[in-house]
C-alpha positions in Angstrom: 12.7 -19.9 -15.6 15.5 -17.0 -15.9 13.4 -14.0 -16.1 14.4 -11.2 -13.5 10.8 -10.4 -12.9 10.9 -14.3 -11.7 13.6 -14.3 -9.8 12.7 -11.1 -8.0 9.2 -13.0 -6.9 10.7 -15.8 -6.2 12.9 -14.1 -3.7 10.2 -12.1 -2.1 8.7 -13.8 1.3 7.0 -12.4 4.3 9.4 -11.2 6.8 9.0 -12.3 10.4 11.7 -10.7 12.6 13.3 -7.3 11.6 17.0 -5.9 12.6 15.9 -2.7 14.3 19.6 -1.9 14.1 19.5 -1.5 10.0 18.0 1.2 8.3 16.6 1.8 4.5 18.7 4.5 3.5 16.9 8.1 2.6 18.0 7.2 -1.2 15.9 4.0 -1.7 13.3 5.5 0.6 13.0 8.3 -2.5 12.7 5.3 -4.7 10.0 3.3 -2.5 7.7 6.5 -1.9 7.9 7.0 -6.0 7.3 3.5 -7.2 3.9 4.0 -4.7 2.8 7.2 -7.0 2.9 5.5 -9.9 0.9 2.4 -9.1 -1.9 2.1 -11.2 -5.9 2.5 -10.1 -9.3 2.3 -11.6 -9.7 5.5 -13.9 -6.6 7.4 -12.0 -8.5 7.8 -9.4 -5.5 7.7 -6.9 -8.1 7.8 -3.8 -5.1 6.8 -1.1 -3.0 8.7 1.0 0.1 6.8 2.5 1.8 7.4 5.8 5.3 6.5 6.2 6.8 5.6 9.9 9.9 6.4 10.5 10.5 8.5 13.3 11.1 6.9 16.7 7.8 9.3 17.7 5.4 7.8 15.4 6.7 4.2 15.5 5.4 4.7 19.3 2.2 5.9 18.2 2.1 2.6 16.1 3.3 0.4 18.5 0.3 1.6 20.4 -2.4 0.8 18.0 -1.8 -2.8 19.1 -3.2 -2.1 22.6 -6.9 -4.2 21.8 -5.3 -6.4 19.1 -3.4 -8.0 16.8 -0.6 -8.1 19.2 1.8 -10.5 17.1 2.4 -7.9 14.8 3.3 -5.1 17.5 7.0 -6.2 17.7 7.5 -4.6 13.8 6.2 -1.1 14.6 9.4 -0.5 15.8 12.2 -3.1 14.8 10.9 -2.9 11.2 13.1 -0.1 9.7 10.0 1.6 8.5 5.9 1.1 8.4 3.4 2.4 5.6 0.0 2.7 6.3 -2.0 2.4 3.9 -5.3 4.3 3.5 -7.8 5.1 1.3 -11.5 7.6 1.0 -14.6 6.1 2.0 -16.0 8.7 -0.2 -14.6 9.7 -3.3 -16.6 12.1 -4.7 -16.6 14.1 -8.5 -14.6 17.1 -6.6 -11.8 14.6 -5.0 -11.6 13.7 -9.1 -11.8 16.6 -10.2 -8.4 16.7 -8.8 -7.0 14.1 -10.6 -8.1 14.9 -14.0 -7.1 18.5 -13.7 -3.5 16.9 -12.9 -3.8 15.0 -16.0 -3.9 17.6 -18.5 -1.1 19.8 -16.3 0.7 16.7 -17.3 -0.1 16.9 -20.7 -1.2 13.2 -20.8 -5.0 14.5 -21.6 -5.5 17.1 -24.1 -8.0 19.9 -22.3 -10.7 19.4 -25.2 -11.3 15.8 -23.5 -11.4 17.5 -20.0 -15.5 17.4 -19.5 -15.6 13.6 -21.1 -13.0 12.8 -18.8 -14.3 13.8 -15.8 -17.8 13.2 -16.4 -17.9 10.2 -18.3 -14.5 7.9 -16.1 -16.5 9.1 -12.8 -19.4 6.9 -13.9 -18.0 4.0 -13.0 -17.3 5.4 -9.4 -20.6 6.4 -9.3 -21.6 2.5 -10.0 -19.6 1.6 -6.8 -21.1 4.5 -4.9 -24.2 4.1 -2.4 -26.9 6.4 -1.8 -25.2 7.4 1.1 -21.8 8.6 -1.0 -20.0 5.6 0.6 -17.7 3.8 -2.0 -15.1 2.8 0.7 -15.3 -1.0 -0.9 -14.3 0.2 -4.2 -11.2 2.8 -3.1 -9.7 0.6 -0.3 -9.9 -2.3 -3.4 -7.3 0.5 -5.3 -4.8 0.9 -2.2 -4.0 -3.3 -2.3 -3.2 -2.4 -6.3 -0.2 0.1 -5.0 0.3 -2.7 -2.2 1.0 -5.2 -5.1 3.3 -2.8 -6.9 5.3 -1.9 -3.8 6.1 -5.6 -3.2 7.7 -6.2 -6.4 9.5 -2.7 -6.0 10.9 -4.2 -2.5 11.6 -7.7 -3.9 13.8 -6.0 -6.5 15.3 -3.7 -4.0 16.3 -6.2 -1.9 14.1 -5.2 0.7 11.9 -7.5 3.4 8.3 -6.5 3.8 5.6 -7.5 5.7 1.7 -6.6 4.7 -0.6 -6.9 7.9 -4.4 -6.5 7.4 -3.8 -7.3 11.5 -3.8 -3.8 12.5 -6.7 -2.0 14.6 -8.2 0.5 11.9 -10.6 1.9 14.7 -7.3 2.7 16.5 -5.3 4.0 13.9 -8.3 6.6 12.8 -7.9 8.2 16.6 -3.9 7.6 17.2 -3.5 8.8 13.6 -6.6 11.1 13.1 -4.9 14.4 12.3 -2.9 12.6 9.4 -5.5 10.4 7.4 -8.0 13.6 7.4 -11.1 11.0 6.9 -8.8 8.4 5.4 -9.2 5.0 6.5 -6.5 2.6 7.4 -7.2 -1.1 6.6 -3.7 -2.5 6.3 -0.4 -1.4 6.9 3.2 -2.6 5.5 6.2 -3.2 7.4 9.6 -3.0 5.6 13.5 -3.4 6.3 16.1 -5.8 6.3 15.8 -9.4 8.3 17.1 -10.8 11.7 19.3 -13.4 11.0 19.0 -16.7 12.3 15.6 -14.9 13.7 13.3 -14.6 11.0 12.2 -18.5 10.7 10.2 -17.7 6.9 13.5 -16.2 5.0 15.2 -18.5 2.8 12.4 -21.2 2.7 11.3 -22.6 -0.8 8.4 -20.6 -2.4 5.1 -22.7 -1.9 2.7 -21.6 -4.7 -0.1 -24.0 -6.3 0.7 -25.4 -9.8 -0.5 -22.9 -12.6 -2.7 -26.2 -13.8 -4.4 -25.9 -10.4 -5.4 -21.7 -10.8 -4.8 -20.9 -14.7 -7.1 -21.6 -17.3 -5.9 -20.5 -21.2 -8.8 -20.7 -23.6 
């Protein structure tokens, strides 16, 4: 099979040893930080915030979340060329959507007559994924691994290694990171930057996938 879209997933892979010395230039950063707007979620609801690492500062701060845990992932808070955390709102409420429908018809994508049906009627189905306690973390960190999806495929075309880690210490990251996720919750984080050669034992290994017979059913 030919298709770009193919070949692109075909050379994606999870990085294992970064280059610290190599850098994701400040252009395809730009394009990296947009393709992660525009990933798609359940009724817009966009209920994420992502941090980027970069500075030599916060990569520290990173590096330090690893203090209880998940220590084989520590070396890529700071050779990795940059980290995203990703993080999403335990509680999404009407007003946190509120938001997003009001930048729908700025956007001219909804016309303001469908404003009330928009916001009342979509947030229904939050509301179905909502306890009695306003918790709906289940259903919002479920959108953040959508954008996760997206970004991969962006990197893959870019060029770009990446590594997604759900090992990370989200107890730790809330304190060492309090101040920037405002009530956000970090579950999973993604490294990304260019490979160690003759380091990083996964790159250039065939793809091991099951056969679409084994996962793929067509009625």
């Amino acid at each position: 099979m030919t298709h770009q879209i193919i070949k692109d997933l075909n050379s994606r892979y999870t990085a294992k040893k970064y280059d610290a010395d190599k850098r994701i230039s400040a252009e395809d950063m730009e394009i990296i930080k947009e393709s992660i707007r525009l990933s798609a979620s359940s009724i817009n609801s966009q209920p994420w915030k992502f941090i980027v690492i970069e500075s030599e500062a916060a990569k520290q701060r990173f590096h330090d979340t690893f203090a209880n845990m998940h220590q084989f992932n520590q070396p890529h808070a700071k050779e990795a060329s940059h980290t995203i955390l990703f993080a999403h709102n335990p509680r999404f409420s009407k007003d946190d959507y509120k938001k997003v429908v009001d930048a729908e018809v700025t956007s001219g994508h909804l016309p303001a007559d469908k404003y009330d049906m928009m916001l009342n009627g979509a947030f229904g189905f939050a509301e179905l994924n909502t306890d009695e306690d306003g918790y709906n973390g289940q259903w919002t960190k479920a959108q953040t691994y959508i954008a996760l999806g997206n970004l991969l495929h962006t990197l893959a075309r870019m060029g770009i290694a990446s590594t997604p880690m759900e090992g990370v210490d989200s107890e730790l990251i809330g304190e060492m990171f309090q101040e920037e996720l405002g009530g956000y919750v970090c579950d999973f984080a993604l490294a990304l930057g260019y490979h160690k050669e003759g380091e990083d034992y996964n790159f250039g290994l065939p793809k091991s996938r099951l056969a679409q017979e084994d996962i793929i059913t067509v009625l």
